[in-house]
MDTraj code that builds the backbone (N, CA, C; nanometers):
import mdtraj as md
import numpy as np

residues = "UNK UNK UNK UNK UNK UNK UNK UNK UNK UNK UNK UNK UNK UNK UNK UNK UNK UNK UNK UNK UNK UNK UNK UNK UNK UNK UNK UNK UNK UNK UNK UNK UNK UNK UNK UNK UNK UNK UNK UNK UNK UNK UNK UNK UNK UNK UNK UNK UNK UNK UNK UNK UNK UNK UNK UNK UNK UNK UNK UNK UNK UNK UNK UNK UNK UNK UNK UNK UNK UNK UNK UNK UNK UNK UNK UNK UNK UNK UNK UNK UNK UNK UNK UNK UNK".split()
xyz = np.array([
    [-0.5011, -1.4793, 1.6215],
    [-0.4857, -1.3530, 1.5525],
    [-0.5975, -1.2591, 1.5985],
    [-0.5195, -1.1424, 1.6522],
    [-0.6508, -1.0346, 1.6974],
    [-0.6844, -0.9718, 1.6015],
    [-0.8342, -0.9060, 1.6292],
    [-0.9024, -0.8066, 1.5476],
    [-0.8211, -0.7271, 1.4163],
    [-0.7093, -0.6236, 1.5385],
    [-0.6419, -0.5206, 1.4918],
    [-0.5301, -0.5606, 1.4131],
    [-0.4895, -0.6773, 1.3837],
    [-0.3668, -0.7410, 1.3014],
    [-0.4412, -0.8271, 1.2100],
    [-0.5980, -0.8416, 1.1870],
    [-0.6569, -0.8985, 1.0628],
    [-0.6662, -0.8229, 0.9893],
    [-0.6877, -0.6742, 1.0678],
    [-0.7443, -0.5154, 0.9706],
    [-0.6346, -0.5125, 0.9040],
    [-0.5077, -0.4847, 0.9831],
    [-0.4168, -0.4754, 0.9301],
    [-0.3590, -0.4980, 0.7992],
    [-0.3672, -0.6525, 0.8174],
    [-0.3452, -0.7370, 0.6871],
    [-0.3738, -0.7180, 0.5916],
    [-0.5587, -0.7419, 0.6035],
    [-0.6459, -0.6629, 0.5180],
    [-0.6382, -0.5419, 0.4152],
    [-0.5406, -0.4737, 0.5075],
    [-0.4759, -0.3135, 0.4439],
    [-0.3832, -0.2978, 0.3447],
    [-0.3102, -0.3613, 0.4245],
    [-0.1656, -0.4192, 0.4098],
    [-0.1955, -0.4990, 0.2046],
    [-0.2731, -0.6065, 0.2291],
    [-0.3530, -0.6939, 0.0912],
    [-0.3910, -0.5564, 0.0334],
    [-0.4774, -0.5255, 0.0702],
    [-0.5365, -0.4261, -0.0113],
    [-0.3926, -0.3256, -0.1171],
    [-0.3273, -0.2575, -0.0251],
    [-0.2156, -0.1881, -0.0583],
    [-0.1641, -0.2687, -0.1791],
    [-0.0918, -0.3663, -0.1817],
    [-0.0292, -0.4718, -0.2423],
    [-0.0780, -0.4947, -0.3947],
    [-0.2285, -0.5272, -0.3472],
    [-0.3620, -0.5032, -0.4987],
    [-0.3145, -0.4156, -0.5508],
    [-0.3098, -0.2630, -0.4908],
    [-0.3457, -0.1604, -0.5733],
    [-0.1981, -0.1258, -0.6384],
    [-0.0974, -0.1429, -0.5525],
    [0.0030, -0.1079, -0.6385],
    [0.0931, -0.2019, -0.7664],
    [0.0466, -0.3260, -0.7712],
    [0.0088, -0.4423, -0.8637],
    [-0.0313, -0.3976, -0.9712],
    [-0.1846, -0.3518, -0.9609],
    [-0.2918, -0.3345, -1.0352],
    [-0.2561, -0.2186, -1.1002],
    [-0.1794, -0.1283, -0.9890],
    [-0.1272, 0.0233, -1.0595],
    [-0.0536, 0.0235, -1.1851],
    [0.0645, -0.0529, -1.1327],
    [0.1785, -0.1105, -1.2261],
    [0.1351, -0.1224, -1.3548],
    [0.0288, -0.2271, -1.3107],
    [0.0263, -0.3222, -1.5038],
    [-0.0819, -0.1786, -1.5384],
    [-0.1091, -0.1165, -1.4938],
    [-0.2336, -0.0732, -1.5904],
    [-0.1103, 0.0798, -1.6331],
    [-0.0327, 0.1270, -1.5347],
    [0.0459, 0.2247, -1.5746],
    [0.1506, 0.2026, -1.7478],
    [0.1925, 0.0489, -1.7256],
    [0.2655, -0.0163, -1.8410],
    [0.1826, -0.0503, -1.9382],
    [0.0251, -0.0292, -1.9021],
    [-0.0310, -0.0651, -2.0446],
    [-0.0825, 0.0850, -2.0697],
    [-0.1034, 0.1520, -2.0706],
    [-0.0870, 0.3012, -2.0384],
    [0.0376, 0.3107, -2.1652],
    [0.1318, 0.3397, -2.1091],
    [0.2801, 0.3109, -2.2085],
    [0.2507, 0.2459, -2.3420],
    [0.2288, 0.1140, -2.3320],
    [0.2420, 0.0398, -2.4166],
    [0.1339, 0.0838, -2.4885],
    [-0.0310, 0.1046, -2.4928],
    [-0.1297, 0.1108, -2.5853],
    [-0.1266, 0.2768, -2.5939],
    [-0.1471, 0.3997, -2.5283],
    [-0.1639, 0.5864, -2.5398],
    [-0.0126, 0.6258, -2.5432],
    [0.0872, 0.5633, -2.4700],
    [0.2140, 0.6177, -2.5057],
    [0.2644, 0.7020, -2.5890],
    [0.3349, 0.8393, -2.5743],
    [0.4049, 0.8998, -2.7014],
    [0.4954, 0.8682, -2.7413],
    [0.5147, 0.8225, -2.9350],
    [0.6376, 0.7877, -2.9455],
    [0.7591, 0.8971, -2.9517],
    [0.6677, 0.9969, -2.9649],
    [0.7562, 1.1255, -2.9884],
    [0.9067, 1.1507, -2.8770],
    [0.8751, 1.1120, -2.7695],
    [0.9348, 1.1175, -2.6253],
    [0.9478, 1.2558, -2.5945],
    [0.8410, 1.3185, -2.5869],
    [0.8263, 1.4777, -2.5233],
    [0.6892, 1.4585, -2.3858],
    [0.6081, 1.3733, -2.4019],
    [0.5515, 1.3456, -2.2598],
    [0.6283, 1.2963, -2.1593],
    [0.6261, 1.3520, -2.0757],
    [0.7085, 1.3340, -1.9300],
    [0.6941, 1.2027, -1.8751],
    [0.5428, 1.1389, -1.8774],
    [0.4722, 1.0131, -1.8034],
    [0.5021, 0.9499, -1.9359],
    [0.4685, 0.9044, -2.0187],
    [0.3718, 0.8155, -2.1347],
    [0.4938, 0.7653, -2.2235],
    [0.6206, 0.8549, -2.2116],
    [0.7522, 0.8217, -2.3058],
    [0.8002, 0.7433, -2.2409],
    [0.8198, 0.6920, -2.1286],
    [0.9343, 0.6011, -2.0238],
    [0.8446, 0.4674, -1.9798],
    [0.8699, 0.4213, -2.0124],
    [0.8135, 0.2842, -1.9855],
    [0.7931, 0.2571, -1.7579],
    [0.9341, 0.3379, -1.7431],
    [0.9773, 0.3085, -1.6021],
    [0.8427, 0.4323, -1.5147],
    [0.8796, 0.5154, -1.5821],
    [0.7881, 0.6582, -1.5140],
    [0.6321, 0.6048, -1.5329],
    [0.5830, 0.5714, -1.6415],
    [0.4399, 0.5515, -1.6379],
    [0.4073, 0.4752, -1.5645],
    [0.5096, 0.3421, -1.5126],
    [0.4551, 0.2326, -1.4276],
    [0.4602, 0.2965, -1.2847],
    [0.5617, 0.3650, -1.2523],
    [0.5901, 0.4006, -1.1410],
    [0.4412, 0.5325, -1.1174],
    [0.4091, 0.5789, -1.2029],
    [0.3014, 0.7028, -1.1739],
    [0.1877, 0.6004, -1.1586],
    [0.1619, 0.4618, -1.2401],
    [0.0394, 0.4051, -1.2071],
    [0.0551, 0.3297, -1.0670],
    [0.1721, 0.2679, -1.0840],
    [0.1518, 0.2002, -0.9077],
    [0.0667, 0.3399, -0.8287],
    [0.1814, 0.4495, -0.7849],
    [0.1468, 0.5410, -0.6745],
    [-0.0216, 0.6054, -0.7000],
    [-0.0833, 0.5821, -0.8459],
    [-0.2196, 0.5811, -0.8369],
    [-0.3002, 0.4588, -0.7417],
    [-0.2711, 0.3489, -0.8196],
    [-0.3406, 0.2240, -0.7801],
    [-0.3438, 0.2380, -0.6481],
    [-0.1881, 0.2336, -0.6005],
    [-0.2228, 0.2461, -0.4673],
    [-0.2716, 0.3305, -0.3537],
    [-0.3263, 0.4827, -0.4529],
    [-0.3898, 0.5809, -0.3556],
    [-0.5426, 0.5555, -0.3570],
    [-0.5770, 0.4772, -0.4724],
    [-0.6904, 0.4107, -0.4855],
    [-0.7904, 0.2669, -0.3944],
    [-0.6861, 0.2444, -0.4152],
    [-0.6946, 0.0654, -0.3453],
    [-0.6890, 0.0810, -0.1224],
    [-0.6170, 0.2100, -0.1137],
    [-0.5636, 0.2078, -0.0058],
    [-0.6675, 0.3038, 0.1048],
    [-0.8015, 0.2970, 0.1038],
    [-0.8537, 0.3699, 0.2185],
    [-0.8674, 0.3334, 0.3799],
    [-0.9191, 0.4286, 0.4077],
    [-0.9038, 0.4032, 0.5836],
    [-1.0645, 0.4843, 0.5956],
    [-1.1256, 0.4407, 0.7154],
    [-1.2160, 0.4818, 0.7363],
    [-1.2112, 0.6013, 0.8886],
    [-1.1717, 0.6902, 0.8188],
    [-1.1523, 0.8463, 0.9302],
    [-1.2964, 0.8305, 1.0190],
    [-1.3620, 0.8799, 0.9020],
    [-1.5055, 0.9430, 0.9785],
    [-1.5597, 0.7964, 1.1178],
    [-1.5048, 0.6780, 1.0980],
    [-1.5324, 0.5589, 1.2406],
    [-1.4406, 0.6377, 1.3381],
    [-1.3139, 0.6515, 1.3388],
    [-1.1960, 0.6590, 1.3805],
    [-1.2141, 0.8249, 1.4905],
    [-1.3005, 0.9347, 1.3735],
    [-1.3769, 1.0456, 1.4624],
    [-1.4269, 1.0627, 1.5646],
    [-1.5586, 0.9044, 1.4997],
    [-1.6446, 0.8734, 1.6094],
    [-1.6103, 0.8924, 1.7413],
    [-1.5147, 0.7722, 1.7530],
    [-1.4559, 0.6892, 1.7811],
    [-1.3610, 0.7804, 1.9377],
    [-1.2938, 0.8442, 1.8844],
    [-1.2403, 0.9747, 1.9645],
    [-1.3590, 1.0725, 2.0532],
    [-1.4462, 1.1158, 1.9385],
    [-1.5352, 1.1782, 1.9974],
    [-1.5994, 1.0977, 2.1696],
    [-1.6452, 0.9923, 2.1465],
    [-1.7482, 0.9010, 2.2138],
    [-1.6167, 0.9166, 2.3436],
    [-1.4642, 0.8683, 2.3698],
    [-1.3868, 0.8475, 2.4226],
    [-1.3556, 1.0213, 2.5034],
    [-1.4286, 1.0874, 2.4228],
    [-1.3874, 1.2894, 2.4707],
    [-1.4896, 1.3185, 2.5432],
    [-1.6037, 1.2414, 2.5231],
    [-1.7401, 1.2775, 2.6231],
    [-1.7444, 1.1858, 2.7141],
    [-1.6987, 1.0611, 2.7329],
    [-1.6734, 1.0013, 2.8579],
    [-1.5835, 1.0510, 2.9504],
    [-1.4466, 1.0607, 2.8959],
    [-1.3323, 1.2090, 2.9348],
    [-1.4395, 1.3318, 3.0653],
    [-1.4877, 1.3889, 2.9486],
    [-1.5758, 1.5053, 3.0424],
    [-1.7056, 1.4840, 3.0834],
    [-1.7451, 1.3341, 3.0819],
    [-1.8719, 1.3358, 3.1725],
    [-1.7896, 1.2756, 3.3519],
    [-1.6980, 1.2082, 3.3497],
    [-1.6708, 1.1687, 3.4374],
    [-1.6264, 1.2607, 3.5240],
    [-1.6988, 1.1939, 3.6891],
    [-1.6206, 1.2665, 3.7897],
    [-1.4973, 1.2967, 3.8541],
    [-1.4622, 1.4471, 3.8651],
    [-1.3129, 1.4507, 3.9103],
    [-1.3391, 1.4358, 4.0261],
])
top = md.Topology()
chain = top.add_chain()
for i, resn in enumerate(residues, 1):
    res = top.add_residue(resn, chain, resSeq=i)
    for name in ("N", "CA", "C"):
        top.add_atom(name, md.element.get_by_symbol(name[0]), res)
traj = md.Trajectory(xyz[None], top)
């Protein structure tokens, strides 16, 4: 297994966590602050609150590291233009 398909995984796990983690905490969300009234959009539907906490969890759980990835380009743009044509 190479490098770039452990990260992967890694991501991939990570993702999985967060939208898990999203879930149950969106349904307890519901279940414990919930309105019984059913005029909140999120907090009345059992289905909507879980579904709004997954797509949290998982914007949470799910980073990438840009500013390496910058570097990364950069270092590859000055070799680009130091080299001889």
């Amino acid at each position: 297994m190479d490098l770039k398909s452990k990260i992967k995984n890694f991501f991939t796990i990570r993702l999985i966590i967060g939208l898990v983690m999203g879930s149950i905490g969106g349904f307890l969300f519901y279940r414990f602050v919930g309105c019984s009234s059913g005029s909140c959009a999120i907090s009345s539907n059992p289905w909507i609150s879980t579904i709004y906490g997954m797509m949290i969890g998982g914007l949470l759980f799910y980073k990438r590291k840009i500013k390496d990835d910058a570097k990364t380009n950069l270092h590859s743009q000055d070799d680009l233009n130091n080299s001889p044509h």
